[in-house]
C-alpha positions in Angstrom: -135.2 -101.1 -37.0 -135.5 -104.5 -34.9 -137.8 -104.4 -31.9 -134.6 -105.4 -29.9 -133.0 -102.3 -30.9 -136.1 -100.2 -30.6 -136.6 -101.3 -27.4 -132.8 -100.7 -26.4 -133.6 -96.7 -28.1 -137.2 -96.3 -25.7 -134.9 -97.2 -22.8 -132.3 -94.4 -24.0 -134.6 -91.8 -24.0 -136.7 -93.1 -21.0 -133.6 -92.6 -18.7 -132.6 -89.4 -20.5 -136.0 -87.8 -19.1 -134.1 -87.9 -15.7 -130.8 -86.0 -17.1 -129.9 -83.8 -14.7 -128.6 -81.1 -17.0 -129.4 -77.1 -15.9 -126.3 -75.9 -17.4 -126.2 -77.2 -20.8 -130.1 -78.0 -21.0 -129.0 -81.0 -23.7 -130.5 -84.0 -21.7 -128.9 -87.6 -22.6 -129.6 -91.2 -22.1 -128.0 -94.3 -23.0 -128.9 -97.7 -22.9 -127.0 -100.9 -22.5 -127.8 -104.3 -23.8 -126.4 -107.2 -21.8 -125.5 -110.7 -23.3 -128.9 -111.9 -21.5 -131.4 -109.5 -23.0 -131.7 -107.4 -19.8 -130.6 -103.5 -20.2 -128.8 -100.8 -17.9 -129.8 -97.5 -18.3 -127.9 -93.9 -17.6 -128.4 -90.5 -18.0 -126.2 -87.4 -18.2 -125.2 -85.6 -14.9 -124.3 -82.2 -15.0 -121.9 -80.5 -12.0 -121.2 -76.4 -12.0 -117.9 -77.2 -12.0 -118.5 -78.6 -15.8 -115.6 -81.2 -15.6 -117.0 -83.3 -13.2 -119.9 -83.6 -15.5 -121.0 -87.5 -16.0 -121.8 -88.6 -19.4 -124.9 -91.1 -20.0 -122.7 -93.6 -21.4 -120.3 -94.0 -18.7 -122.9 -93.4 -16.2 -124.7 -96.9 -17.5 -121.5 -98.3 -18.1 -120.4 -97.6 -14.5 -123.6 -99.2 -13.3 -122.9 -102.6 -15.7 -119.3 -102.7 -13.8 -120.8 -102.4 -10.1 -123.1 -105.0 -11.0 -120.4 -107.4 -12.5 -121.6 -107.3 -16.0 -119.2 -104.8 -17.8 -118.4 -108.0 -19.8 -122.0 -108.6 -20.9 -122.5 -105.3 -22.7 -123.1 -106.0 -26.2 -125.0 -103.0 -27.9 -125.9 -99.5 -26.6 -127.9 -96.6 -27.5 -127.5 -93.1 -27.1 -130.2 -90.3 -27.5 -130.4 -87.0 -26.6 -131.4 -83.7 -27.4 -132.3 -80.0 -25.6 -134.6 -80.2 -22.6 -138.6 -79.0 -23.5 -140.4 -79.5 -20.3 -138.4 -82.3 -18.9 -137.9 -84.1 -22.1 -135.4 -84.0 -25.0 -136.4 -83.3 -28.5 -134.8 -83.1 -31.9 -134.1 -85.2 -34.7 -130.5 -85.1 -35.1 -128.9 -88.1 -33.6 -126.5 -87.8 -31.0 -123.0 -89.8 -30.8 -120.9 -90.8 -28.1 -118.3 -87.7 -27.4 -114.6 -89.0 -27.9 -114.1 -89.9 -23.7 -117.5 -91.9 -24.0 -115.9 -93.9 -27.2 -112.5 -94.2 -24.8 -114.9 -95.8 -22.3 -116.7 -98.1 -24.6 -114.0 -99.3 -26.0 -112.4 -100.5 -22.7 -115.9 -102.2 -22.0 -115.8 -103.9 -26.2 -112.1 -105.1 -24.9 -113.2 -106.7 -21.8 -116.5 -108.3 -23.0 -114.5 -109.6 -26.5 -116.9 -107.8 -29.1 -116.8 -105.0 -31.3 -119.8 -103.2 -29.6 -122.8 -102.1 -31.9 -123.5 -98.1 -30.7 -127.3 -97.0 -31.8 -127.2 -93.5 -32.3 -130.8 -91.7 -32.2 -132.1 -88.8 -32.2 -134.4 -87.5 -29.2 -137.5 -88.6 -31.0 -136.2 -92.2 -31.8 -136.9 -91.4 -35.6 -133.5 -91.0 -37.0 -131.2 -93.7 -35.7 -127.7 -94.7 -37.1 -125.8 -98.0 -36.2 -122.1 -98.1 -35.6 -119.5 -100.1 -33.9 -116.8 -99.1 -32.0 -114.0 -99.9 -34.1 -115.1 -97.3 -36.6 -116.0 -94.6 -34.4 -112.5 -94.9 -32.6 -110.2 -96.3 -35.0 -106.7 -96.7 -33.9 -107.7 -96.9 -30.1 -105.8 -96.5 -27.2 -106.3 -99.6 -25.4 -104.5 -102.2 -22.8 -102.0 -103.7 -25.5 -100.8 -100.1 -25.4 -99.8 -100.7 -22.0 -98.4 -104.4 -22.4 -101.6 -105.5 -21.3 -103.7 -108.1 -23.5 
């Protein structure tokens, strides 16, 4: 693992301390790499009425667009994991659900690049590297809608 990318998995689970999940006690927390080094974090954000939950993802991809940078985003990671005392744990890595690879894909549209998605585990020890394109072939995208 490059010390870009472990630095971009720290931030992940660093923002997925302050999940605010007491439904499903699975805290999440994603990180975003901008074209300029610099990274936007986002955790998950649970509501009782369960579909007005927030995923991490689009919670720091939401933050990239209200700061104008949508179109920077080149790589994220994503880690998560049940809650122990504030602070996810486990080993299995966790992967963007299919809404999140909807969302990430509009972002890898915008910014022109097939976005490299970091998949890690709550400790940080198992990490997988994918890109968009393979985790949501065949997207639904603007060019659906006449839009390129």
């Amino acid at each position: 693992m490059t010390d870009q990318t472990r630095r971009l998995v720290d931030a992940a689970r660093d923002a997925a301390c302050f999940a605010h999940a007491p439904y499903s006690g699975f805290g999440v927390g994603a990180a975003l790499l901008l074209d300029d080094g610099s990274i936007i974090t986002g955790c998950n954000f649970e509501n009782a009425s369960y579909g007005l939950t927030l995923c991490a993802e689009t919670v720091a991809l939401a933050t990239a667009n209200a700061q104008g940078k949508l179109r920077a985003v080149r790589e994220i990671a994503v880690i998560g994991g049940p809650l122990v005392n504030g602070t996810p744990k486990g080993h299995d890595p966790v992967r963007p659900c299919g809404r999140c690879r909807q969302v990430i894909n509009e972002a890898a549209g915008l910014s022109g690049h097939d976005i490299v998605i970091h998949c890690a585990g709550a400790e940080g020890d198992t990490v997988e590297q994918h890109h968009i394109s393979t985790l949501l072939p065949y997207a639904f995208g603007p060019a659906d809608l006449g839009l390129s």
